[in-house]
C-alpha positions as CSV (number, residue, x, y, z in Angstrom):
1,X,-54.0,-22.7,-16.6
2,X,-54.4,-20.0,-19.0
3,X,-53.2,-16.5,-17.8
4,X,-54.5,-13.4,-19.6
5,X,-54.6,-9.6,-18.9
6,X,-57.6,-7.0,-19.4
7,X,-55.1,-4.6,-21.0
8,X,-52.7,-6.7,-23.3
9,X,-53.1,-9.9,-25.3
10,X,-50.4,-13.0,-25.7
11,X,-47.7,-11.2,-28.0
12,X,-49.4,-7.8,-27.8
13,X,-47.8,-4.0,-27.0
14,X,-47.5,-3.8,-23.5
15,X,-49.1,-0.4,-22.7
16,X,-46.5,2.2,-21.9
17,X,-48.6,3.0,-18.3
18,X,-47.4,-0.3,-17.1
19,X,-43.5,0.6,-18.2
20,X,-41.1,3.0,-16.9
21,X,-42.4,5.1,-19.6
22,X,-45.8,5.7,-18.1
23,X,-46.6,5.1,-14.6
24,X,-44.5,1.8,-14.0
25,X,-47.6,0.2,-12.2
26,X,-48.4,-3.5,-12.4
27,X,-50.7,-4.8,-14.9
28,X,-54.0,-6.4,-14.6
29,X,-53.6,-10.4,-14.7
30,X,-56.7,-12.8,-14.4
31,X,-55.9,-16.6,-14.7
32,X,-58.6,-19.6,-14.7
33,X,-58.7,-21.9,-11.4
34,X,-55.7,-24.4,-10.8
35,X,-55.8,-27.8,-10.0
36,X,-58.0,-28.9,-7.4
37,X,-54.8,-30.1,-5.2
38,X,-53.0,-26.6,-5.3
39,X,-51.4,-25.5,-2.6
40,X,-50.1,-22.4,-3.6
41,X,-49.7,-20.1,-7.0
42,X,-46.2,-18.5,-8.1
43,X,-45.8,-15.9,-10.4
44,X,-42.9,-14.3,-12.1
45,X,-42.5,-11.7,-14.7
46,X,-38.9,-11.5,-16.6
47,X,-37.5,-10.4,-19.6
48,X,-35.1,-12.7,-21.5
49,X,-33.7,-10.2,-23.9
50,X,-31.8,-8.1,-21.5
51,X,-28.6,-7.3,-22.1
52,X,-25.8,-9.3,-19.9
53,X,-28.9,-12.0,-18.0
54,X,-32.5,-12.9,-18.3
55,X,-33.9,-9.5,-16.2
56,X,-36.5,-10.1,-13.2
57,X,-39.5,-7.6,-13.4
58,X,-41.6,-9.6,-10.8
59,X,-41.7,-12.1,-8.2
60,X,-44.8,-13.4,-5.8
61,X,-45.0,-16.9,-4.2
62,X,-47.7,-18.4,-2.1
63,X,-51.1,-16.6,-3.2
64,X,-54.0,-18.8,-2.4
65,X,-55.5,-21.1,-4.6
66,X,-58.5,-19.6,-4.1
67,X,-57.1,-16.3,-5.9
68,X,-57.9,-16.3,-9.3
69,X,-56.2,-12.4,-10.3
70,X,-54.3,-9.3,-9.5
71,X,-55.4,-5.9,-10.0
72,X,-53.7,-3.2,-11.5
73,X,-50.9,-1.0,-9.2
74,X,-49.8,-4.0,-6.6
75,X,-48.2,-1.7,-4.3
76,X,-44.6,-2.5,-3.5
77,X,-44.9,-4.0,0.1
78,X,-43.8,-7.6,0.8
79,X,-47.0,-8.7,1.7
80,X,-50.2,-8.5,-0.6
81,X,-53.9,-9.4,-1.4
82,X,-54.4,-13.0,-1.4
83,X,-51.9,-14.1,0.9
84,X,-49.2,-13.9,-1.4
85,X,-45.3,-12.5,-0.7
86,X,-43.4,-10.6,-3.1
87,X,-39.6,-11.1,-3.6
88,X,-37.1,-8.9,-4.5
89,X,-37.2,-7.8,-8.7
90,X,-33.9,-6.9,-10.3
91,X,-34.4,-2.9,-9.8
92,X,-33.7,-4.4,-5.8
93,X,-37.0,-3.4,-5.1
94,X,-39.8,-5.9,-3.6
95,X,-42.5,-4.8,-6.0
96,X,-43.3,-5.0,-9.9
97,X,-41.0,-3.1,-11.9
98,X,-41.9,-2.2,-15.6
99,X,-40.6,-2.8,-18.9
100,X,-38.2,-0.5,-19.4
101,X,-35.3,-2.0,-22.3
102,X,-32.1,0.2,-23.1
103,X,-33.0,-0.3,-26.7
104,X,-34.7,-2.8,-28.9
105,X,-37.8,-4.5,-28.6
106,X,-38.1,-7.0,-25.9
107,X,-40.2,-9.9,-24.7
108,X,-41.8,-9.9,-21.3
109,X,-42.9,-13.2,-19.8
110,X,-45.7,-13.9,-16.8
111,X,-45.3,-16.8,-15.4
112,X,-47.9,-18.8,-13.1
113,X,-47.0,-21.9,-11.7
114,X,-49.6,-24.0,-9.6
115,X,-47.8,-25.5,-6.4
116,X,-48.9,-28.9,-4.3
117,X,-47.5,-26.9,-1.8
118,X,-47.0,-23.5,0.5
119,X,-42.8,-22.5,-0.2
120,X,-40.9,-21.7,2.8
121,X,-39.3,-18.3,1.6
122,X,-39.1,-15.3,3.8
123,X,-40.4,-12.3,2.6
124,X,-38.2,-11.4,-0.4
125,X,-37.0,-13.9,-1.8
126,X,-34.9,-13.8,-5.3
127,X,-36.2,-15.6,-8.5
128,X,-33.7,-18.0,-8.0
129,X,-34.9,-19.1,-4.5
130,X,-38.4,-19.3,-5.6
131,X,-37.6,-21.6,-8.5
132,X,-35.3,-23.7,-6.5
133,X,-38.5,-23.6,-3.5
134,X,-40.8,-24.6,-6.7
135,X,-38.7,-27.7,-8.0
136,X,-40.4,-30.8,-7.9
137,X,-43.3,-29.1,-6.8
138,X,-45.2,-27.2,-10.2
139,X,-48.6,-29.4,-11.1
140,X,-49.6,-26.6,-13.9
141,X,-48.1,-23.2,-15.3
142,X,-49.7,-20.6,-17.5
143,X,-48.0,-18.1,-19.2
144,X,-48.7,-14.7,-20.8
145,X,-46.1,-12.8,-23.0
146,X,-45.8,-9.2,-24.3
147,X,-43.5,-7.0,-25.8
148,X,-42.5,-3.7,-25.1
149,X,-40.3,-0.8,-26.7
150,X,-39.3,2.4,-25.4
151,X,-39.9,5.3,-28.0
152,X,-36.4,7.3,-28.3
């Protein structure tokens, strides 16, 4: 599957409305349809070069096949468009959190899995659970990564 957005490219500037610089709200993503047997899409947005652990910006299981983006400013709600749940980011909020490094320039990777099947996870589930949920279970991925730094 091949993941873009309408506001950055693969290995592009994030732009700073869709960091804790601007107005922290989610970013456009449009992806190309999944495999014919896909149960359910995954997606998760994290950033690697975090000091201490790889830090979790984003987390939404079981959106419908049938869903093919997001739109800008996914309110922070557990349930949203498309069927899908979102879990709980590392800010300990269930909802997108922006790109928003302590110094440095970092890498920010969305991640969308195709599933052959709907997860079991309550509302709010961790990365962790989600890719312990996915195991096994992942038929295609797409992924879409920017970088972002904060102007001191």
């Amino acid at each position: 599957m091949k993941l873009t957005s309408t506001v950055f490219k693969h290995q592009d500037i994030i732009p700073p409305r869709y960091t804790c610089d601007g107005q922290d709200v989610s970013p456009p993503l449009v992806w190309s349809p999944p495999p014919a047997d896909t149960q359910s899409l995954a997606l998760i947005c994290d950033d690697p070069d975090a000091p201490g652990k790889t830090w979790v910006h984003w987390v939404i299981y079981n959106l419908s096949p049938s869903t093919h983006s997001l739109p800008e400013g996914v309110r922070g709600k557990s349930a949203i468009a498309g069927g899908g749940m979102q879990g709980i980011n590392d800010f300990h909020q269930l909802a997108y959190g922006g790109p928003c490094p302590p110094g440095g320039t970092h890498r920010y990777f969305f991640k969308l899995y195709a599933l052959n099947k709907i997860l079991d996870l309550q509302p709010g589930a961790t990365k962790a659970e989600l890719e312990a949920a996915m195991q096994g279970h992942i038929i295609d991925r797409g992924e879409l990564m920017a970088y972002y730094s904060r102007k001191r």
